[in-house]
C-alpha positions as CSV (number, residue, x, y, z in Angstrom):
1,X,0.0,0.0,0.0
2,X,2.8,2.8,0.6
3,X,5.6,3.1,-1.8
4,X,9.4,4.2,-0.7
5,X,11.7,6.8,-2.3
6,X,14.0,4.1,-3.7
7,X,13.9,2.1,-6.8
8,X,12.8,-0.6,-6.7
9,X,9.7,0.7,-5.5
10,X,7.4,-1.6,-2.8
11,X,4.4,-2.2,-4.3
12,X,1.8,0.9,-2.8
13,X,-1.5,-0.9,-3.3
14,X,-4.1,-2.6,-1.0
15,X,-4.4,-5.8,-2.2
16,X,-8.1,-7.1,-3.1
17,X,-9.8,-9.3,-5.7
18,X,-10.2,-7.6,-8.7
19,X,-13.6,-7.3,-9.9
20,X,-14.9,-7.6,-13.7
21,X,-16.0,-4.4,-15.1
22,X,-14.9,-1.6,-13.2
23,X,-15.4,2.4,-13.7
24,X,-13.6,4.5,-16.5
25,X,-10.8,7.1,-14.8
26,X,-13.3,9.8,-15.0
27,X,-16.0,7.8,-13.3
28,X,-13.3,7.0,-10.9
29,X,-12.4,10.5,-10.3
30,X,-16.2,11.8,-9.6
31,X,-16.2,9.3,-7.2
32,X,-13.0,10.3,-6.0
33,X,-14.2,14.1,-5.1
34,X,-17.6,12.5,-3.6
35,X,-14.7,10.4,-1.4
36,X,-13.4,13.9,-0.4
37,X,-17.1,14.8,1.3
38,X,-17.0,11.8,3.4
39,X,-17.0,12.2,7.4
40,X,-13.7,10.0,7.9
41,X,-12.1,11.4,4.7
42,X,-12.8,14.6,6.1
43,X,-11.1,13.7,9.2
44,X,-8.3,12.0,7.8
45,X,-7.9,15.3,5.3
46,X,-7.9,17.9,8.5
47,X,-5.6,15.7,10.8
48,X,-3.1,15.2,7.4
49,X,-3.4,18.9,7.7
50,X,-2.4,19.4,11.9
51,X,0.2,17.3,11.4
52,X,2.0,19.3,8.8
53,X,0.6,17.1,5.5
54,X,-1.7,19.1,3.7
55,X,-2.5,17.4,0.4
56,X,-3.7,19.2,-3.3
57,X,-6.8,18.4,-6.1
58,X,-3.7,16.2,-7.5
59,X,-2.9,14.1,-4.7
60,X,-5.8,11.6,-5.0
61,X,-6.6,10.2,-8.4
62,X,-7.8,7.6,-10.8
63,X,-6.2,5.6,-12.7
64,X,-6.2,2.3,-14.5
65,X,-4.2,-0.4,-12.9
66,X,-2.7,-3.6,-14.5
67,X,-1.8,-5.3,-11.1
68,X,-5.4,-7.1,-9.5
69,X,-4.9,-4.0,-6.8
70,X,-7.1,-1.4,-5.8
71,X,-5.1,1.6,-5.5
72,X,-1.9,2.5,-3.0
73,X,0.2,5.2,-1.8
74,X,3.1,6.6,-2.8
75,X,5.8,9.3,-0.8
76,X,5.8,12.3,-3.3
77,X,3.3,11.4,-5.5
78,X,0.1,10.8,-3.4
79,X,-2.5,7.8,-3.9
80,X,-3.7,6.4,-6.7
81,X,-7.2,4.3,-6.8
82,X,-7.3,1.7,-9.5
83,X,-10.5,2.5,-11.7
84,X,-10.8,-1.1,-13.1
85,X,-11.2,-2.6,-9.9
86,X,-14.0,0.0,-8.7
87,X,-17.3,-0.9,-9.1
88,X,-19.4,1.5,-6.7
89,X,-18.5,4.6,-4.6
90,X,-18.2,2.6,-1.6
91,X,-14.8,0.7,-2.6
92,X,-13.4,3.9,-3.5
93,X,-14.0,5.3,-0.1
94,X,-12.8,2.0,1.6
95,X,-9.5,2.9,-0.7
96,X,-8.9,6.2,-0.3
97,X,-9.6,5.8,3.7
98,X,-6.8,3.2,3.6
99,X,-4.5,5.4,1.7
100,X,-4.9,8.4,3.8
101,X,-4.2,6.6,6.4
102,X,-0.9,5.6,5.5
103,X,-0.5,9.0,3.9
104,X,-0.9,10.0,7.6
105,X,1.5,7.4,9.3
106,X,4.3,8.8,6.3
107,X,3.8,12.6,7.3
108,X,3.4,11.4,11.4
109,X,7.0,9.5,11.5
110,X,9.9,11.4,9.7
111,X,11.8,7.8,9.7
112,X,9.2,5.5,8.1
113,X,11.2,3.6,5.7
114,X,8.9,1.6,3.2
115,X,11.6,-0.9,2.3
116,X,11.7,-2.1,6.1
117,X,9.1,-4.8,6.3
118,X,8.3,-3.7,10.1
119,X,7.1,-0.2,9.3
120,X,5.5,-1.7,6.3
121,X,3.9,-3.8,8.1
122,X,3.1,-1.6,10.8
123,X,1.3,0.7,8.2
124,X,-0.6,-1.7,6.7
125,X,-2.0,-3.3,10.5
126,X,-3.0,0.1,11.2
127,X,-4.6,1.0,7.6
128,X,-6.1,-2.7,7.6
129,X,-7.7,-1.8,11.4
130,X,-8.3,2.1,11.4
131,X,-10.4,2.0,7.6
132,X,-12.8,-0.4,8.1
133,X,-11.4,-3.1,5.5
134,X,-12.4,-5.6,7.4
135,X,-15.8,-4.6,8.6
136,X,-17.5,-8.2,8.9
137,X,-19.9,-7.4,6.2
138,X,-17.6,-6.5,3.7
139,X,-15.7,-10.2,4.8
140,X,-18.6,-12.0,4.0
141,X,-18.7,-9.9,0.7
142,X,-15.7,-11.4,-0.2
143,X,-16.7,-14.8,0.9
144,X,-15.1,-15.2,4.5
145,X,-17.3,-16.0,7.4
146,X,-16.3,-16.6,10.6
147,X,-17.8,-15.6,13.4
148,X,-15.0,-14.7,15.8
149,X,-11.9,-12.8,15.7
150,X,-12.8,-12.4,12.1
151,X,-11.5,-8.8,11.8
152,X,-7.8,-9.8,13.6
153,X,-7.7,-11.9,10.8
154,X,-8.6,-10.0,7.9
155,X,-5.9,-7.7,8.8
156,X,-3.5,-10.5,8.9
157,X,-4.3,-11.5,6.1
158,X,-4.2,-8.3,4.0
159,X,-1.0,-7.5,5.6
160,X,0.7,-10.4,4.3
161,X,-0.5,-9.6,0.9
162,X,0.8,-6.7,1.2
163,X,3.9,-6.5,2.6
164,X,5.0,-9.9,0.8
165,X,4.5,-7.7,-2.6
166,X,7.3,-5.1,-1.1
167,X,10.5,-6.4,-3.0
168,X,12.8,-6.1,0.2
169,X,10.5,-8.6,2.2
170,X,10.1,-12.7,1.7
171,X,7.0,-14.0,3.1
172,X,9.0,-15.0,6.3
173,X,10.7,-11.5,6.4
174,X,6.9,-10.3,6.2
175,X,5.4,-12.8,8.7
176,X,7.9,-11.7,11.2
177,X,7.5,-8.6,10.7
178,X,3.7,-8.3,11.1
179,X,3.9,-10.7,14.3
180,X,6.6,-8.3,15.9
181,X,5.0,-5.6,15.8
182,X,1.2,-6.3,15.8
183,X,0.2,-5.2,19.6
184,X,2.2,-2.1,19.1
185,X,0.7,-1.1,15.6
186,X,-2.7,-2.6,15.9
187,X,-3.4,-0.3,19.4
188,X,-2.0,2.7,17.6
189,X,-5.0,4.5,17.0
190,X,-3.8,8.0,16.0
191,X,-5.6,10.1,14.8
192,X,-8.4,8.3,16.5
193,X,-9.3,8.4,19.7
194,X,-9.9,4.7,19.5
195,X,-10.7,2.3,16.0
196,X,-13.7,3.4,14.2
């Protein structure tokens, strides 16, 4: 989901099953700005903004996507939401909430390097928790049902697909990543008061 400075570049995308169809960049882009009147977007947008990370019309945009992602974010160049993989306004909120989020954990910690696999993976517990990704509804959606500790491990498993995408972490670099620094990441609630 979040991108570092250096070539090769992590992937920066939250990692979903692409859908068939999906919504032209322009679609994508109305959708986008209806995103940008959203409560939590609104939040995200004004906390970006406290902590020193204001953000332009150009830092959120559409655009078509070869990977099967949904969008990501990357340091200098803002978040990108994959058109081709949207189908209705509320995937592109769930997307640009995640992205914002890690928009906010880059400006929040000057030292956030994207090619460790522990603040990767720190990142992506926290965007996986804080966004609602892994709402139980939107798990059965995708065809997972259980009935407890569901959301723990969504977030699991969206971290791993994640952070095993970043091209400095093997999935046992990526594993041990997540599991080192899950209670510290996953009760970071900032800018929450607690999870949404």
């Amino acid at each position: 989901m979040a991108a570092a400075e250096s070539d090769p570049k992590p992937a920066s995308a939250v990692h979903s099953y692409a859908v068939k169809g999906g919504r032209t960049v322009e679609e994508c882009q109305d959708m986008i700005r209806r995103s940008l009147r959203t409560p939590m977007v609104k939040f995200l947008k004004e906390h970006l903004e406290k902590a020193g990370c204001g953000f332009g019309e150009k830092f959120i945009n559409a655009v078509h996507c070869d990977k099967e992602i949904s969008g990501g974010y990357t340091r200098g160049e803002g978040i990108m939401v994959c058109s081709n993989h949207m189908n209705i306004q509320d995937e592109v909120n769930q997307v640009v909430i995640h992205e914002l989020i890690h928009a906010y954990d880059d400006c929040r910690a000057s030292n956030l390097d994207w090619a460790n696999c522990a603040h990767h993976a720190c990142s992506e517990i926290r965007a996986g928790h804080l966004s609602g990704d892994c709402h139980y509804k939107r798990e059965l959606l995708r065809g997972f049902m259980k009935i407890r500790g569901h959301e723990q491990d969504c977030v699991r498993r969206r971290v791993m697909k994640s952070v095993i995408d970043n091209p400095y972490c093997s999935e046992a670099a990526a594993k041990d990543a997540m599991e080192a620094v899950w209670d510290v990441c996953y009760n970071d609630t900032k800018p929450f008061d607690r999870a949404p």
